[in-house]
TORPA-196713 format. One line per field, with one value per residue (C-alpha): residue number from 1; residue in one letter; x negated, y negated, z negated. Coordinates in pm, 1 decimal. Layout:
BEGIN
resi NUM	...
resn a	...
east X	...
north Y	...
up Z	...
This chain:
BEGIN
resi 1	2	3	4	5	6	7	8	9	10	11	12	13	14	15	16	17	18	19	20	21	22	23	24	25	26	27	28	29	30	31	32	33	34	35	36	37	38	39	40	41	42	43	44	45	46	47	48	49	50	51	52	53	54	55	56	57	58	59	60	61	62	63	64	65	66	67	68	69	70	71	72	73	74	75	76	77	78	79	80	81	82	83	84	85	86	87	88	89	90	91	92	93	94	95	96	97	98	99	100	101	102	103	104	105	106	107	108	109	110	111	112	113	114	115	116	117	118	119	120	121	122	123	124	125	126	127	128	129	130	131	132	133	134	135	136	137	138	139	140	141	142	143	144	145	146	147	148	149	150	151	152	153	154	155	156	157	158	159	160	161	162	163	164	165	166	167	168	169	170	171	172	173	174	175	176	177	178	179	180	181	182	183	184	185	186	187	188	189	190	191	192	193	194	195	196	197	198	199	200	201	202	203	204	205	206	207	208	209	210	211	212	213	214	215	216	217	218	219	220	221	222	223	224	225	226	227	228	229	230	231	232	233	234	235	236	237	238	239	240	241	242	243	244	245	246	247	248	249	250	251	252	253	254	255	256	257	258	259	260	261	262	263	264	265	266	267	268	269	270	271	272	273	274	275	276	277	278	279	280	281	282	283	284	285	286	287	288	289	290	291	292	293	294	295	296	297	298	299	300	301	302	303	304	305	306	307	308	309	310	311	312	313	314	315	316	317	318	319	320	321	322	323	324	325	326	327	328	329	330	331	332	333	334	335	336	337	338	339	340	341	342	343	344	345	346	347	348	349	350	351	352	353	354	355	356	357	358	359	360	361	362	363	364	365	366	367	368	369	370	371	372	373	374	375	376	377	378	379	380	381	382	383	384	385	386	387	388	389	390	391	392	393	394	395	396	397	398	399	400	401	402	403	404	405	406	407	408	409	410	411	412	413	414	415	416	417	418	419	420	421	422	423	424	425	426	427
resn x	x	x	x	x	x	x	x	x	x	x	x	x	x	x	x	x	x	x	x	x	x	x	x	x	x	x	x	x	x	x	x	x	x	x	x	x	x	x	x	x	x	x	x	x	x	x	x	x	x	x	x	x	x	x	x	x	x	x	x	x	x	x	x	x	x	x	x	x	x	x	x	x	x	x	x	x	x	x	x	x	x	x	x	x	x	x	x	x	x	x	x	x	x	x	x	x	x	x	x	x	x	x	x	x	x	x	x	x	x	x	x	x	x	x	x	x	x	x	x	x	x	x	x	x	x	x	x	x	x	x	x	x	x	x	x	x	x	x	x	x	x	x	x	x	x	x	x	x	x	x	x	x	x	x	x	x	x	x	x	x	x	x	x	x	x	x	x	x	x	x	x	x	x	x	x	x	x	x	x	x	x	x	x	x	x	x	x	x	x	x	x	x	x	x	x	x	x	x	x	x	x	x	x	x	x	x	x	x	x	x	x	x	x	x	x	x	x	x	x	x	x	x	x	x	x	x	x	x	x	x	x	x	x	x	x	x	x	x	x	x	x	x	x	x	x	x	x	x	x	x	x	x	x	x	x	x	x	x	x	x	x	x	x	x	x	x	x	x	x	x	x	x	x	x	x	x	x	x	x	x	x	x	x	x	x	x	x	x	x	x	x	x	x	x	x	x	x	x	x	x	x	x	x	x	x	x	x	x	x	x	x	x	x	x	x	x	x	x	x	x	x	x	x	x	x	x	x	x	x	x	x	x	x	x	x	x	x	x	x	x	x	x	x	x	x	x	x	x	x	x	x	x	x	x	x	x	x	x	x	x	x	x	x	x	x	x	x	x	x	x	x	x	x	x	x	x	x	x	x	x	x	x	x	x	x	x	x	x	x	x	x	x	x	x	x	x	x	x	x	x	x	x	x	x	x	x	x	x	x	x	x	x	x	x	x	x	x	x	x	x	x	x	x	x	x	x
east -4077.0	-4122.7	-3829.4	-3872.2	-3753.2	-3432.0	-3475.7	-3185.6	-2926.5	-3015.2	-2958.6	-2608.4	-2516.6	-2635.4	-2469.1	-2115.3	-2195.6	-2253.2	-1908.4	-1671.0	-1836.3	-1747.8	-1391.1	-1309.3	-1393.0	-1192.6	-900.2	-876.9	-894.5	-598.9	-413.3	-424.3	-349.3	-74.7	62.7	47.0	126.2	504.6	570.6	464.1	732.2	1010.5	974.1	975.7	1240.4	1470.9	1404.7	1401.1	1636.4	2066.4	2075.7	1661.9	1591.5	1394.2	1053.5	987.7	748.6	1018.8	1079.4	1362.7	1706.9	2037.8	2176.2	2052.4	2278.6	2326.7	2015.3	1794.4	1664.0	1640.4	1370.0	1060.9	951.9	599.6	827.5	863.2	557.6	220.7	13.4	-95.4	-296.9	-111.2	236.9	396.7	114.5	211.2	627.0	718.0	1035.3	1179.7	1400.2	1284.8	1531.1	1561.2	1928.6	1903.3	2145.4	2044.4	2221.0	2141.6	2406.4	2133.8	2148.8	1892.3	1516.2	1337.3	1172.2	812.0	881.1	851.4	1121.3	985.1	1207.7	1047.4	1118.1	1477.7	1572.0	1723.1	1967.9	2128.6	2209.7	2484.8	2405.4	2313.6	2089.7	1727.7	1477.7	1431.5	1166.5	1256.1	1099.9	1452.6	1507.2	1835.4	1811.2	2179.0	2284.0	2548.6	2528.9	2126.1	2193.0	2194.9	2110.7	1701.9	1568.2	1339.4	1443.7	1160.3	1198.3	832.0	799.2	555.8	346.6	304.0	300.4	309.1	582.8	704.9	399.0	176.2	364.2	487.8	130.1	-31.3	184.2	457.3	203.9	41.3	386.5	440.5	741.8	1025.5	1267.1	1082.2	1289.2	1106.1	1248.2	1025.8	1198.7	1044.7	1162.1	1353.7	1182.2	910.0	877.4	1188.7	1386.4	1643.9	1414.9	1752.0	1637.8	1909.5	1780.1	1602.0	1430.1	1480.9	1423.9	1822.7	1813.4	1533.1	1673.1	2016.5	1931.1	1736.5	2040.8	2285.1	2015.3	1920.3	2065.5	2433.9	2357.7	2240.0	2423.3	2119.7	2211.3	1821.8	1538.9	1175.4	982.4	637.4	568.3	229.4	134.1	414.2	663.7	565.2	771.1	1110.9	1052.6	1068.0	1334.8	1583.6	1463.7	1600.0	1920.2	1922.7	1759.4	1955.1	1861.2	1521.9	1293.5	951.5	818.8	412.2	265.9	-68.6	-188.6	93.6	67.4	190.2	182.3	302.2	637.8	432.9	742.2	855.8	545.7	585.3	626.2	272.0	71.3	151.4	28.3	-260.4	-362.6	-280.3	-356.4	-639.7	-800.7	-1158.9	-1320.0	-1473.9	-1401.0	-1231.7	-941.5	-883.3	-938.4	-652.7	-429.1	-475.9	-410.4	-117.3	0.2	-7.9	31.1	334.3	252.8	-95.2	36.2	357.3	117.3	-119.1	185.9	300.9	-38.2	-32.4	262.6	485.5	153.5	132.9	146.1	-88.3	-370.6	-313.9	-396.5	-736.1	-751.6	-748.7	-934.7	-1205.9	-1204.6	-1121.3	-823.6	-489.8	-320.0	-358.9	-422.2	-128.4	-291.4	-338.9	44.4	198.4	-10.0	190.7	597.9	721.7	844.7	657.9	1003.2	1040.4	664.8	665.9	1000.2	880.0	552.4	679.6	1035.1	946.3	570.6	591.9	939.2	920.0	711.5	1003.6	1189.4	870.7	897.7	1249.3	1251.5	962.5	1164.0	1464.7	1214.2	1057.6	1350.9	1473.8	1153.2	1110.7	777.9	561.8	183.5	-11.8	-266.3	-565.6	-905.2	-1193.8	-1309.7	-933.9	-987.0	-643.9	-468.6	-700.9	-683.7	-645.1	-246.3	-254.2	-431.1	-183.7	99.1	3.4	-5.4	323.3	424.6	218.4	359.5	258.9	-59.8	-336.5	-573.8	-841.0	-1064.7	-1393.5	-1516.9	-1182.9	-1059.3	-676.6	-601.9	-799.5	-653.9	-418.4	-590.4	-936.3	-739.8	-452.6	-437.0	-535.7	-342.5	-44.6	-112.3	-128.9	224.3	385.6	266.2	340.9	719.6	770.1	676.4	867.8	1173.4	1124.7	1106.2	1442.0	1594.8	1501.9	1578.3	1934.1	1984.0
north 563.4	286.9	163.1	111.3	-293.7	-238.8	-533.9	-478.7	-539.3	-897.0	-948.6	-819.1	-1001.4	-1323.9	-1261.0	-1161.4	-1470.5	-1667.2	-1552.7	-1623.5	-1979.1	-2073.7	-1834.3	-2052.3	-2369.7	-2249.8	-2177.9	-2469.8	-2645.8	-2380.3	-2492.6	-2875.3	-2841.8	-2597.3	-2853.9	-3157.0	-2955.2	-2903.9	-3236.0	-3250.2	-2953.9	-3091.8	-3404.5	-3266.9	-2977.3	-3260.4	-3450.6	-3223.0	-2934.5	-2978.5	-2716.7	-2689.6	-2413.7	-2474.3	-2354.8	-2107.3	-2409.9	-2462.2	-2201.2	-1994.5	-2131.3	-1905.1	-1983.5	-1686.9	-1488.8	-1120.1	-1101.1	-1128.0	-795.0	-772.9	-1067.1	-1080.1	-1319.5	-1391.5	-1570.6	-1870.6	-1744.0	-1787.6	-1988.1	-2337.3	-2513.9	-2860.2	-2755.9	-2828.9	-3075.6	-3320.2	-3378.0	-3624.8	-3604.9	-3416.3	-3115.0	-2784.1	-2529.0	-2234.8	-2238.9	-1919.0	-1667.8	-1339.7	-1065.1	-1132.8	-1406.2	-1441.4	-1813.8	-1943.3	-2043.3	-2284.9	-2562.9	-2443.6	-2115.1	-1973.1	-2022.2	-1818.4	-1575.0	-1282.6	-1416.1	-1524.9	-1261.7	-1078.1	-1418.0	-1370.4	-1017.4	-1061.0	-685.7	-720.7	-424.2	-374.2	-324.7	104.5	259.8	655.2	940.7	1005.1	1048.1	890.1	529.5	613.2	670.8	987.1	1312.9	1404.9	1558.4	1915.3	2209.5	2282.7	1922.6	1730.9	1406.2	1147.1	815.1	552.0	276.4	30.1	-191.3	-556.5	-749.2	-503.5	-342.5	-2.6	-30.8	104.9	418.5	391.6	367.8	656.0	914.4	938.8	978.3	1245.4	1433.8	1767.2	1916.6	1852.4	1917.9	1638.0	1315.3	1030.7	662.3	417.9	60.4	-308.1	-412.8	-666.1	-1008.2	-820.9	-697.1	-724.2	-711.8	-994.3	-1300.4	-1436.9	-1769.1	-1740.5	-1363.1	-1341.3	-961.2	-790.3	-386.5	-371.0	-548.5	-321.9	-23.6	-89.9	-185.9	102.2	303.6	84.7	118.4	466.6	687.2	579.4	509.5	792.9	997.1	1195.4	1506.1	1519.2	1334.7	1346.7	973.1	857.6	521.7	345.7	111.4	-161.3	67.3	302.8	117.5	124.5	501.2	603.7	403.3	540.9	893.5	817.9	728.8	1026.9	1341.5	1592.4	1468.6	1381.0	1680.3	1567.3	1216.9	1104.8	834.3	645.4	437.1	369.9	50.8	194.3	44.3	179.8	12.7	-97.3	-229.8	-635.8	-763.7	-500.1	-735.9	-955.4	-626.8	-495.9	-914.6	-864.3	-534.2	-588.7	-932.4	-1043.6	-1371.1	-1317.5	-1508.7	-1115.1	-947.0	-1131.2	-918.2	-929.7	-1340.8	-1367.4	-1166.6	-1343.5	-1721.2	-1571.0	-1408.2	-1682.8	-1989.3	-2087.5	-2365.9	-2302.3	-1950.1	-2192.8	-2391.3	-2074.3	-1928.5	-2286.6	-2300.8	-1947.1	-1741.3	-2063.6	-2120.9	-1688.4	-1737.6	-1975.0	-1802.2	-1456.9	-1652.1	-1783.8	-1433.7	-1294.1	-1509.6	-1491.2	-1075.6	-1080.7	-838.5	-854.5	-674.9	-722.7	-438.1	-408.6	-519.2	-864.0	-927.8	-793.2	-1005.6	-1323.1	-1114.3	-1285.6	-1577.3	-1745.5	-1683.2	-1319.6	-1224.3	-1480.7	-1279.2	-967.2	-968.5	-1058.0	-883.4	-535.1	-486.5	-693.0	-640.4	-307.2	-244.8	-203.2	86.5	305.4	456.5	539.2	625.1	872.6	1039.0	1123.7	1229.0	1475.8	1637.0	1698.1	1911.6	1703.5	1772.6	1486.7	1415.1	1113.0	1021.2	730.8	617.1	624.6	266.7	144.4	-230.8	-299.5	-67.6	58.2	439.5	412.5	368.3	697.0	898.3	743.4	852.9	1206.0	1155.6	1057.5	1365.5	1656.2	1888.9	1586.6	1687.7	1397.0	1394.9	1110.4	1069.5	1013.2	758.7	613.6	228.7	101.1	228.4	468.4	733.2	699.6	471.3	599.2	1032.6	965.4	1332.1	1491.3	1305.2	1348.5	1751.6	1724.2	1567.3	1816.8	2141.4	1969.0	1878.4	2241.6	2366.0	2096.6	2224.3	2622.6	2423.8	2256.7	2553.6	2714.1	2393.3	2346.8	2753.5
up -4086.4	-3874.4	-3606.7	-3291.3	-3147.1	-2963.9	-2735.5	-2540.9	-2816.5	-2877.5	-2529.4	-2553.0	-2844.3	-2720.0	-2391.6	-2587.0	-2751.5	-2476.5	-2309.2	-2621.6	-2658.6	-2258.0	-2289.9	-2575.0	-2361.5	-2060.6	-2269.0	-2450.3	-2101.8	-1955.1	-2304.5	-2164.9	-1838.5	-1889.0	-2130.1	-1928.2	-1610.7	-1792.2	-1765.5	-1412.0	-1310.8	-1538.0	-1327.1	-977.8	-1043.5	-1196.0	-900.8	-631.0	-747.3	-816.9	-1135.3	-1264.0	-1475.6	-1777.4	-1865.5	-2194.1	-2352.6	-2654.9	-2907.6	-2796.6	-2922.3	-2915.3	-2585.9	-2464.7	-2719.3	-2650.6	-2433.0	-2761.8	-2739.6	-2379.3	-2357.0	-2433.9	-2743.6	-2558.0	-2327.2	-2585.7	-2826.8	-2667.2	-2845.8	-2717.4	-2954.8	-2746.4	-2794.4	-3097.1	-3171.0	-2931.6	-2775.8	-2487.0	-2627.9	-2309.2	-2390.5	-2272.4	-2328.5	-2057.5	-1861.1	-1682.2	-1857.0	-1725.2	-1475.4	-1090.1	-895.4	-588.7	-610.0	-356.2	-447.9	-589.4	-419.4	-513.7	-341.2	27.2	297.2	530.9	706.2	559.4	214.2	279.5	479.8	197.9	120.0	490.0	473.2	157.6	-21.3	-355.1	-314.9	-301.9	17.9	30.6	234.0	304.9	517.6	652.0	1037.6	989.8	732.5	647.3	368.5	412.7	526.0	437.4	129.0	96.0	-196.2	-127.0	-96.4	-320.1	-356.4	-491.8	-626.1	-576.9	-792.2	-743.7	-980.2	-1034.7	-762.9	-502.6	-265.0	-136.4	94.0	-159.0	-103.3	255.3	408.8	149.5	69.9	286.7	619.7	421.5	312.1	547.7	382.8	538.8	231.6	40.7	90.9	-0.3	-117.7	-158.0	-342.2	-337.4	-700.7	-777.0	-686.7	-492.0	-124.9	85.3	-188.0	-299.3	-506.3	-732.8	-891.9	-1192.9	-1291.6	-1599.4	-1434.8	-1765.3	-1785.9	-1715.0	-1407.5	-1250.1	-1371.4	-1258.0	-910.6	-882.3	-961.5	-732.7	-428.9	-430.5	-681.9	-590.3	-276.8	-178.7	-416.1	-571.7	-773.9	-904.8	-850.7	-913.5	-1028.2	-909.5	-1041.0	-1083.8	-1351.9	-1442.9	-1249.6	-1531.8	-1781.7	-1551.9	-1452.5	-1769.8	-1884.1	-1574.6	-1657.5	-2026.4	-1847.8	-1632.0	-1842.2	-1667.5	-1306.0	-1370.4	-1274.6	-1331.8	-1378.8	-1261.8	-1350.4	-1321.5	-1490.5	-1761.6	-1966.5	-2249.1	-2594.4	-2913.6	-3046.0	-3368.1	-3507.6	-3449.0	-3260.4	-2987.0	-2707.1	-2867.3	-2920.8	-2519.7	-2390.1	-2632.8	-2508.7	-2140.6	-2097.6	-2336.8	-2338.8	-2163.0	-1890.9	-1789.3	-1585.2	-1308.8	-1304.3	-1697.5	-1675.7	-1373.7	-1522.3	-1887.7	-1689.4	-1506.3	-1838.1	-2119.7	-1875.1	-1750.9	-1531.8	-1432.9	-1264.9	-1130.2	-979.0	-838.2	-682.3	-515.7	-331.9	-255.2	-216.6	-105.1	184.0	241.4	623.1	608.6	388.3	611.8	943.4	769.2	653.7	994.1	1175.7	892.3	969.6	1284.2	1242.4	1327.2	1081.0	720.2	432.7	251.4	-73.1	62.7	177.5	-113.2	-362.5	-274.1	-157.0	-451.8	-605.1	-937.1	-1128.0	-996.2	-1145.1	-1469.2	-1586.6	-1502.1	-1648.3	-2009.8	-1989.0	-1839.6	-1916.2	-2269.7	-2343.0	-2244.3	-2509.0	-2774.0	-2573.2	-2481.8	-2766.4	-2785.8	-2403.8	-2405.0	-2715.1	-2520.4	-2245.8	-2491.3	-2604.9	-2248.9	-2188.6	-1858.4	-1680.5	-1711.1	-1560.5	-1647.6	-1408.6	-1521.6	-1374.7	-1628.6	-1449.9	-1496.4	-1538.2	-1549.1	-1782.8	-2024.2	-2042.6	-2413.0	-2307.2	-2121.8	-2449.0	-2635.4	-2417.6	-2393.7	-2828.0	-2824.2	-2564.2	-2617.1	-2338.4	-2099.9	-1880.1	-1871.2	-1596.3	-1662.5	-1331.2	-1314.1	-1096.3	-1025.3	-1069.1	-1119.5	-776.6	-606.8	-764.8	-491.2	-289.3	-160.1	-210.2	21.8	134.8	-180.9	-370.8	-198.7	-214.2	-576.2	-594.1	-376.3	-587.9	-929.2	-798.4	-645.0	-1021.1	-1197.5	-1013.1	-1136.0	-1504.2	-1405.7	-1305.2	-1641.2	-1785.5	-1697.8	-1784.8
């Protein structure tokens, strides 16, 4: 029998070749300048800020005490084949000690009055977004309404919701809140937070569910906001009446190297494609993303005016604002304590979640370049009575996106059939 030449495979293998010979160039180059760029910060935040924080470039020490298993070991353990190598002698322990005392910014970030706005209005609560005629907070509440709880991914806002599904939403016994996370959006930007799991979750509870004194609640939440809707549902299993989620970057516990397995899988070293590479450099670097978010969240206004003179439009997509509504602290912290950390209560979270027989659909793009929809098949493993829709055709966000209406239809007739199951439920 004689085989046919495959000529296309040598091509791919010299091409995969090709790319891990420059990705191990570029990486070794990130390692440098990350390194030397440490130096650089430690110099200007001791010169130009009264009580500098720290960065993670030491190996963690026990300062940070009780909060061991609320933070993230990638914090301190991401390799840098520099570090350890080679010492200035400078010391590099992190001060921060966790919880949220809203002491003002950092000299790299934005003062802008959009960003600061949250410092003048003294409530330690976060920015909410709801579908109510009446923003107050008493007197709405009443036995037939569906109350819903959005949570946004990384670096995003209650936009992402505002502008698709609440313009859609026709039912006027849906009420609808909408919260920019901690560090993101509107929301308060504290410099001395360490935005661990807790500190989401709770001001999620202090903003909305106390707030507005919900009796139930259903949870939408959309890649990283994945991680903190489950863990509130875990806290609330006998309010929660049905939880959706898209795109969840979920990662098996795996034992000890949780937190290393989820910044493997969700933020692995590759030069393609683009959105894998940015997220890996804003992921393992410290100072390179530091020094991103200096030229471009601290300079937003500026790069949205180029922006709209470029297009010629005077309003901006959503998408492009809420890339840069946060500080470099906010989004460091949050990326390795809720979507690394995270990793380690999944597991147990998703448990409780199972045994409380709450409704839960999973929602994934089959062109997901972002979360890989492994983490959804591996969800719906872990919670069998979970329904998985995988779309065809579909990227990280136009499952939402680019199906507004549809979309939005969906949501309605899965939370008016979640609540029958919650009436049997609490039977």
């Amino acid at each position: 029998m004689e085989w046919k030449r495959n000529e296309a495979f040598p091509f791919h293998l010299e091409r995969l070749t090709a790319l891990s010979a420059l990705g191990l160039v570029v990486f070794t180059f990130l390692d440098l300048l990350d390194f030397l760029l440490c130096y650089v910060y430690r110099f200007l935040d001791e010169l130009l800020e009264k009580s500098p924080s720290r960065c993670y470039c030491g190996e963690r020490n026990g300062e940070e005490g009780s909060l061991d298993e609320e933070i993230s070991e990638t914090l301190h353990e991401r390799e840098n084949i520099f570090r350890g190598k080679f010492s200035l002698g400078l010391r590099r322990d992190h001060k921060v000690k966790g919880g949220h005392g809203f002491k003002h910014g950092r000299w790299s970030d934005c003062c802008c009055e959009s960003c600061i706005s949250w410092q003048r209005k003294g409530e330690e609560k976060l920015h909410v977004v709801t579908n109510l005629p009446n923003q107050g907070t008493s007197g709405y509440e009443n036995e037939t309404s569906e109350n819903v709880i959005f949570i946004h991914g990384f670096l995003s806002s209650s936009s992402f919701w505002a502008q698709t599904v609440f313009p859609q939403s026709t039912q006027r016994n849906f009420k609808l809140f909408a919260v920019d996370l901690l560090g993101f959006g509107r929301s308060p930007k504290p410099a001395d937070c360490l935005y661990r799991l807790e500190d989401h979750t709770s001001m999620i509870e202090k903003s909305v569910i106390e707030s507005y004194q919900l009796k139930s609640f259903h949870l939408v939440a959309h890649s990283m906001g994945c991680i903190i809707a489950l863990n509130l549902a875990a806290r609330y299993p006998d309010r929660v009446k049905s939880i959706t989620l898209l795109a969840p970057p979920y990662c098996p516990s795996n034992g000890e190297n949780a937190s290393h397995n989820a910044l493997n899988k969700l933020a692995e070293k590759k030069i393609w494609p683009p959105l894998a590479f940015g997220s890996a450099v804003m992921s393992w670097y410290e100072h390179v993303g530091r020094t991103v978010c200096l030229a471009f969240c601290r300079n937003h206004l500026i790069w949205e005016r180029i922006v709209k003179l470029l297009t010629g439009k005077r309003g901006l997509h959503f998408f492009v604002t809420d890339m840069t509504k946060h500080t470099h602290h906010s989004a460091w912290h949050t990326m390795h304590n809720v979507i690394c950390g995270g990793a380690k209560t999944q597991d147990k979270n998703l448990e409780i979640i199972k045994k409380a027989g709450i409704s839960l659909k999973i929602i994934h793009g089959d062109k997901d370049q972002v979360v890989p929809t492994e983490c959804s098949y591996n969800m719906k493993s872990s919670v069998p009575h979970a329904e998985l829709q995988i779309m065809n055709g579909h990227d990280h966000n136009s499952t939402i996106v680019g199906r507004k209406k549809e979309f939005t239809r969906e949501l309605e007739e899965f939370w008016l059939y979640a609540s029958m199951s919650y009436v049997t439920r609490e039977q």
